[in-house]
C-alpha positions in Angstrom: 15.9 6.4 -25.3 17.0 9.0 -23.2 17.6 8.6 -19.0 17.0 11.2 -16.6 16.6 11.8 -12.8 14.1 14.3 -11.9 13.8 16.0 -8.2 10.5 16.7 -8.3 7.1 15.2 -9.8 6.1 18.9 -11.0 8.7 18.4 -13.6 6.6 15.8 -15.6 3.2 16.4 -16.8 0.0 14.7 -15.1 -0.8 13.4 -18.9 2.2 11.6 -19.4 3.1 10.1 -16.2 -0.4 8.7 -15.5 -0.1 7.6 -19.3 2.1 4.8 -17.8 -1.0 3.5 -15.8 -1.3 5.7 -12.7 -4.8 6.1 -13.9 -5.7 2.1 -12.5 -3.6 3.0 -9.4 -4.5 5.6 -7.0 -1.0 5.6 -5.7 0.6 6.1 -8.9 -1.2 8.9 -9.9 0.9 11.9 -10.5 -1.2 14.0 -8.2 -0.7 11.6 -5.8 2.8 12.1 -5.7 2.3 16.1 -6.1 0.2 16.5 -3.0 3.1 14.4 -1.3 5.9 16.9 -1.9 3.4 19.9 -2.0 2.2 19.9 1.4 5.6 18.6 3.2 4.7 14.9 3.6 8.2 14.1 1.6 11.4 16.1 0.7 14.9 16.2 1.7 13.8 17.8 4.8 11.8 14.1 5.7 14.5 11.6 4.5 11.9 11.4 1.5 14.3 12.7 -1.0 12.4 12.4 -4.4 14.7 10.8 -7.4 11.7 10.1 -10.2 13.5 8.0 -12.8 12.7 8.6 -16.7 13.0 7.1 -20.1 12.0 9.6 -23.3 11.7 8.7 -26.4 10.7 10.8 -29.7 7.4 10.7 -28.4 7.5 11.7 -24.9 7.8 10.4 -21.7 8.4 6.0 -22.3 8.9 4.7 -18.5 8.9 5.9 -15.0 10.1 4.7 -11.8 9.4 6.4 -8.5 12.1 6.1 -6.0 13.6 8.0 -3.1 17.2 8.7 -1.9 16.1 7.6 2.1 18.0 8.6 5.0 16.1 5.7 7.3 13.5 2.7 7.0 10.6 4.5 8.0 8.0 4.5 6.4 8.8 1.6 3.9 7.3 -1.1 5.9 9.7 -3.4 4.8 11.8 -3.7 7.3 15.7 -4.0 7.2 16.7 -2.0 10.4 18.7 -5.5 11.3 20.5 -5.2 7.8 21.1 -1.9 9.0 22.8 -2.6 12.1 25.2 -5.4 10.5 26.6 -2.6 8.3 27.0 -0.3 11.0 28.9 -3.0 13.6 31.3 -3.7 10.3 32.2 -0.1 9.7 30.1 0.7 6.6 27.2 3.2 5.7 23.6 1.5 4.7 21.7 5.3 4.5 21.2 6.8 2.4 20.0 4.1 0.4 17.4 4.3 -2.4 14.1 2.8 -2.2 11.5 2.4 -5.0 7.8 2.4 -3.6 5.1 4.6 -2.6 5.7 6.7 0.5 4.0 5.5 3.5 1.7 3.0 1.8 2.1 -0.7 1.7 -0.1 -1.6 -1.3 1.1 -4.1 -4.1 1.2 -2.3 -7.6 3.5 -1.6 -10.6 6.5 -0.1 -10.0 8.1 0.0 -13.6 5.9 2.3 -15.6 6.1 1.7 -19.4 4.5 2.9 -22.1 1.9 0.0 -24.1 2.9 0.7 -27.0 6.5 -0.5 -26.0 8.2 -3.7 -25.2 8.0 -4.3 -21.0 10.6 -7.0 -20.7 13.4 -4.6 -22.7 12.4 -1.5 -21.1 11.9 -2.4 -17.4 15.8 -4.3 -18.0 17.1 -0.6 -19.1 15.4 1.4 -16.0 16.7 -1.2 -13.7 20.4 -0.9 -15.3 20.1 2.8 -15.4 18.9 2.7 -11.4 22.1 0.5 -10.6 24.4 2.6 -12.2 23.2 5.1 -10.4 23.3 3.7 -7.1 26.5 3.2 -7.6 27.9 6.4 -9.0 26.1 8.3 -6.1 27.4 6.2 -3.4 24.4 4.2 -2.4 24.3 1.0 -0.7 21.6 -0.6 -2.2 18.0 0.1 -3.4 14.9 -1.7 -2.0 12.1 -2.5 -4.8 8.9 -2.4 -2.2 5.5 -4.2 -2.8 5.8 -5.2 -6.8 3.3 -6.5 -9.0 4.2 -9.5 -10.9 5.8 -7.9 -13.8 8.0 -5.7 -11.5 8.9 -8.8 -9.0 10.0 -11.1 -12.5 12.0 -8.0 -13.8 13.7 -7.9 -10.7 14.7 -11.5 -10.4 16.0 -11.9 -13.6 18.2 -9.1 -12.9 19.4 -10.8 -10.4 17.7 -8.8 -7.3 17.2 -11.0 -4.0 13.6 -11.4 -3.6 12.0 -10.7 -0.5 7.9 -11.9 0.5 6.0 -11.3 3.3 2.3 -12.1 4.0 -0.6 -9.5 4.4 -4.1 -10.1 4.5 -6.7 -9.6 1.7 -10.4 -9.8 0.8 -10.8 -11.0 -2.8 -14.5 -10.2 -4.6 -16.0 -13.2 -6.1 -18.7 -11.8 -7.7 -21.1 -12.3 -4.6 -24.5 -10.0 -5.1 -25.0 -8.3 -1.8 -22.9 -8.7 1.6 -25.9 -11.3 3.5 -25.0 -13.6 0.1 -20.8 -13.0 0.8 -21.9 -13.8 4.6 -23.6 -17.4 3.4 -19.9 -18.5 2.6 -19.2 -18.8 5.9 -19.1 -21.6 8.6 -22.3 -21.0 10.5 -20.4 -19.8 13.7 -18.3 -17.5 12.2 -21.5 -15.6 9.9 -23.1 -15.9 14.0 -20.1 -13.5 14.9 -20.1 -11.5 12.0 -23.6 -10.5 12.0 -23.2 -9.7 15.6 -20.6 -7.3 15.3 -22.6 -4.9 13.0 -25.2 -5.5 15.1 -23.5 -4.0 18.2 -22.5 -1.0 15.8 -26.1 -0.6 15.3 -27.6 -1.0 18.2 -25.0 2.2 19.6 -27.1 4.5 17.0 -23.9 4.7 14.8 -24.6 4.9 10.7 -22.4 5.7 7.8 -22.6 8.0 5.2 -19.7 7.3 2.3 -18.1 10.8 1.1 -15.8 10.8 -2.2 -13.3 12.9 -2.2 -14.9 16.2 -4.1 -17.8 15.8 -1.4 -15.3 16.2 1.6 -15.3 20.2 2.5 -12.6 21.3 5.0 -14.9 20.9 8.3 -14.8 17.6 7.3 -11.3 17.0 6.6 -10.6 18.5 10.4 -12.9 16.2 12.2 -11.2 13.1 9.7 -8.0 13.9 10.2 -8.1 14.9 14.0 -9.6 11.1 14.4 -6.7 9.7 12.0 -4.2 11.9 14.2 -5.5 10.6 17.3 -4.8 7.2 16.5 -0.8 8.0 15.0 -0.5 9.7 19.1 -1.8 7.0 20.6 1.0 5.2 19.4 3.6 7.8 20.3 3.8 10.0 17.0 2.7 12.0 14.5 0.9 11.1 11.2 3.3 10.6 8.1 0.5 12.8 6.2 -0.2 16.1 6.7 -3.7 18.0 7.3 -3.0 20.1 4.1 -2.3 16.4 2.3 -5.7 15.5 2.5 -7.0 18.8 1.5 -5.4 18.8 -2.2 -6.1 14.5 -2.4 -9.5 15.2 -2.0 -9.0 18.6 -4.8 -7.5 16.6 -7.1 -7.8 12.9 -6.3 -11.8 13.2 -7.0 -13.3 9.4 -6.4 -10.0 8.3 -5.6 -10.4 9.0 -2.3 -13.3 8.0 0.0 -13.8 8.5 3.5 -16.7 5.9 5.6 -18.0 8.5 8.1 -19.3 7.3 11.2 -22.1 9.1 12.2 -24.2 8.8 16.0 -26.3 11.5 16.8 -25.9 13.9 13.8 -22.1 13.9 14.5 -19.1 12.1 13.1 -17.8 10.2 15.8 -15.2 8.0 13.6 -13.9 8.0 10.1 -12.1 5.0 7.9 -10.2 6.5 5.1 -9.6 4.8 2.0 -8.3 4.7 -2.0 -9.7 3.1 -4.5 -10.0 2.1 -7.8 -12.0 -0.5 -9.7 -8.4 -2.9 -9.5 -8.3 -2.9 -5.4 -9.9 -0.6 -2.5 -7.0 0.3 0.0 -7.9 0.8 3.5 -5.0 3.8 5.1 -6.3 5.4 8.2 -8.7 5.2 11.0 -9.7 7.0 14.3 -12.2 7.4 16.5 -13.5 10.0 19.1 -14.7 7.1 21.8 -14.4 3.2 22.6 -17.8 1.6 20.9 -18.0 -2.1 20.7 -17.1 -3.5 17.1 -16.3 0.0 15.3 -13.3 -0.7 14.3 -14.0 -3.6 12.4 -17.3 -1.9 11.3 -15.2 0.9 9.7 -12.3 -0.6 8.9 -13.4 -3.9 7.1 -16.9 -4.7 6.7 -17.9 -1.3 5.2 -14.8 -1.9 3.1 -16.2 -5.6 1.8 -19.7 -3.9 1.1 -18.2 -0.7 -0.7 -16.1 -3.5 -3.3 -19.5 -5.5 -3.6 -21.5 -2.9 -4.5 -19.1 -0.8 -6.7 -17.9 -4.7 -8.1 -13.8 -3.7 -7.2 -12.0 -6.8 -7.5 -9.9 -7.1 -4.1 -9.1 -5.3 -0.8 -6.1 -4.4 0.8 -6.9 -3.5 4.2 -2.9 -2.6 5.0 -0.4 -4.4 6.9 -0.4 -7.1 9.8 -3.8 -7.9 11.8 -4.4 -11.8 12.4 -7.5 -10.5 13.3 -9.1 -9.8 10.0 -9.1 -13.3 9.0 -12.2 -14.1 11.2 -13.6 -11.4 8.7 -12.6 -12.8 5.6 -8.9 -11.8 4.7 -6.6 -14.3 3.8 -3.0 -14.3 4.0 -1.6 -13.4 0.8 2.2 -13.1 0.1 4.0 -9.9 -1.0 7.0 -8.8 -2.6 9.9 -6.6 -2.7 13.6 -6.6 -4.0 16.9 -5.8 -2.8 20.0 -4.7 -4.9 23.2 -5.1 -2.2 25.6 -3.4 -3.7 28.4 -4.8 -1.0 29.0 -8.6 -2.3 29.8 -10.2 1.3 26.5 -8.5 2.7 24.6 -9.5 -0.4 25.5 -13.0 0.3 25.1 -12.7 4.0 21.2 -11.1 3.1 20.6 -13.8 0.7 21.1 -16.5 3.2 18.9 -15.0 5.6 16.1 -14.1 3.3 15.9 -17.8 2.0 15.4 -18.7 5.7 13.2 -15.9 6.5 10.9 -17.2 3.0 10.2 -20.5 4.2 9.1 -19.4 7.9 6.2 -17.0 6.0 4.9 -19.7 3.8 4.5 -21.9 6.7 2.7 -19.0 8.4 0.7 -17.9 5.2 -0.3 -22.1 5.0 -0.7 -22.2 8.8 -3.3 -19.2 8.8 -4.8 -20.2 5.8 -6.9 -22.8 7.6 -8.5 -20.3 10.1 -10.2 -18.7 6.9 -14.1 -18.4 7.9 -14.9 -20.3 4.4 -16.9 -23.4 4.2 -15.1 -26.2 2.9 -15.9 -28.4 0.1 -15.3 -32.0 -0.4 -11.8 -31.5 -1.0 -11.3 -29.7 1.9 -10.8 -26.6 0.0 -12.1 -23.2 0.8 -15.8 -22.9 -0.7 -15.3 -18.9 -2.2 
């Protein structure tokens, strides 16, 4: 096995890296990652520095790990500006440190690619020895593992990473036949409000059309993206992702991406955008040109519950925070990241306060759990 540290994703082939099982994870894709650095969205320039970590063996590329040299937290959403200000008040540097993950999305997935046809356990131990090593011969102060899969998060801890959770929300698909028959698993009250909501969306003449990526032109893209930019200003800045971003996704992404169009009057009035593949549908971005009762959730999550029924993906990961998609059928599911400290004394100080900070989020994940709209059984489980 031979290591290496590439700059830039164009260095390895499309065929190799999504090999390593970009293919069942839109994210991971290498053209993903090349329409990233292609139209400005990451580089040096962003505090996205790319740093693609490799194993080769005689028969090509064995195991990838994406990760980026990161002058700040943006973007991560895991946060650990506080850890940043502790080093700072004692005199040290916390940036750049490295961060492994997927720029600007907070979706759960693989972060140690390997090959099949070799042994996980081994290899993922050997690319997180070889990303230590070079943490430290480059002067970093730690690297943050964000949003693993299981495999990545056991890796991790057995390498004696801290582990970090938090708790999002998601929609899991059990099978149900048509979104009235999904609907029947709830209380009676909370179906009531449901029904009522796309009802309202209705009534306002509003109708969606579903677009996959190779059906978006570039008058389309505008109108989506000036909505999706609209929402990033109202919140006092610009969009992570570029206008050009979305033009070579939707090139090379195919299916990949989808857009839900909202359409009132013969003209697009919102748009949801989303990722998918038959593992998970990942809701991104949203905007809309006016106020209408409900369209938001319309969009955003009950077009998003129909799409996985109908197209039978498994679960939904509508992004981060939002108490108020549990009324809609999320539930609070934990997520994980690691931390390699390379400082000892703030290592201990960080594992002391993520063992504190884990036990308020399970009480919170419990606590929200039973404000799911789910009937209950007997047992006083949820009936899903």
């Amino acid at each position: 096995m031979k290591s290496a540290v590439h700059k830039s994703i164009d260095e390895l082939t499309a065929r190799e890296w999504n090999a390593l099982g970009g293919d069942g994870n839109p994210f991971l894709r290498h053209e993903f990652f090349a329409a990233l650095e292609h139209t400005g969205c990451i580089g040096i320039q962003t505090g996205w520095d790319p740093c693609y970590f490799t194993l080769k063996d005689s028969q090509g590329l064995a195991a990838a790990v994406p990760a980026f040299r990161k002058a700040h937290s943006y973007g991560e959403f895991v946060f650990d500006f506080a850890w940043a200000q502790a080093y700072s008040r004692f005199g040290s540097r916390y940036y750049p440190k490295l961060t492994v993950a997927v720029p600007f999305t907070p979706a759960t997935g693989p972060r140690l690619l390997v090959r099949t046809d070799l042994d996980r356990q081994l290899i993922a131990s050997r690319l997180l020895a070889d990303i230590e090593a070079y943490t430290s011969s480059h002067g970093l102060s730690s690297v943050h593992a964000l949003f693993l899969d299981e495999p990545a998060q056991l890796a991790c801890q057995q390498a004696g990473w801290l582990i970090r959770r938090d708790c999002q929300f998601h929609w899991t698909n059990h099978g149900y036949p048509s979104f009235d028959a999904y609907l029947e698993t709830f209380t009676a009250d909370k179906r009531k409000k449901a029904r009522r909501e796309r009802r309202r969306v209705a009534e306002a003449g509003i109708v969606f059309e579903t677009r996959m990526g190779a059906e978006l032109d570039e008058r389309t893209l505008d109108q989506v993206y000036a909505f999706h930019r609209d929402t990033f200003l109202r919140h006092g800045h610009e969009p992570y992702l570029t206008r050009a971003f979305f033009s070579e996704a939707a090139r090379t992404m195919g299916d990949s991406l989808m857009v839900k169009l909202a359409i009132r009057g013969g003209k697009p009035v919102a748009a949801a955008i989303f990722f998918w593949s038959k593992e998970a549908l990942f809701g991104r971005y949203w905007g809309s040109a006016e106020d209408y009762n409900s369209l938001h959730f319309e969009a955003c999550y009950h077009q998003g519950i129909e799409f996985c029924i109908e197209h039978q993906v498994a679960r939904f990961e509508p992004g981060t925070q939002g108490e108020h998609k549990v009324s809609r059928g999320f539930e609070p599911t934990l997520t994980w990241s690691a931390h390699f400290i390379a400082n000892r004394r703030f290592r201990d100080a960080i594992e002391d306060y993520l063992e504190r900070e884990g036990a308020s989020v399970d009480a919170y994940a419990e606590e929200v759990q039973s404000h799911v709209p789910y009937k209950r059984n007997s047992a006083g489980e949820d009936d899903t």
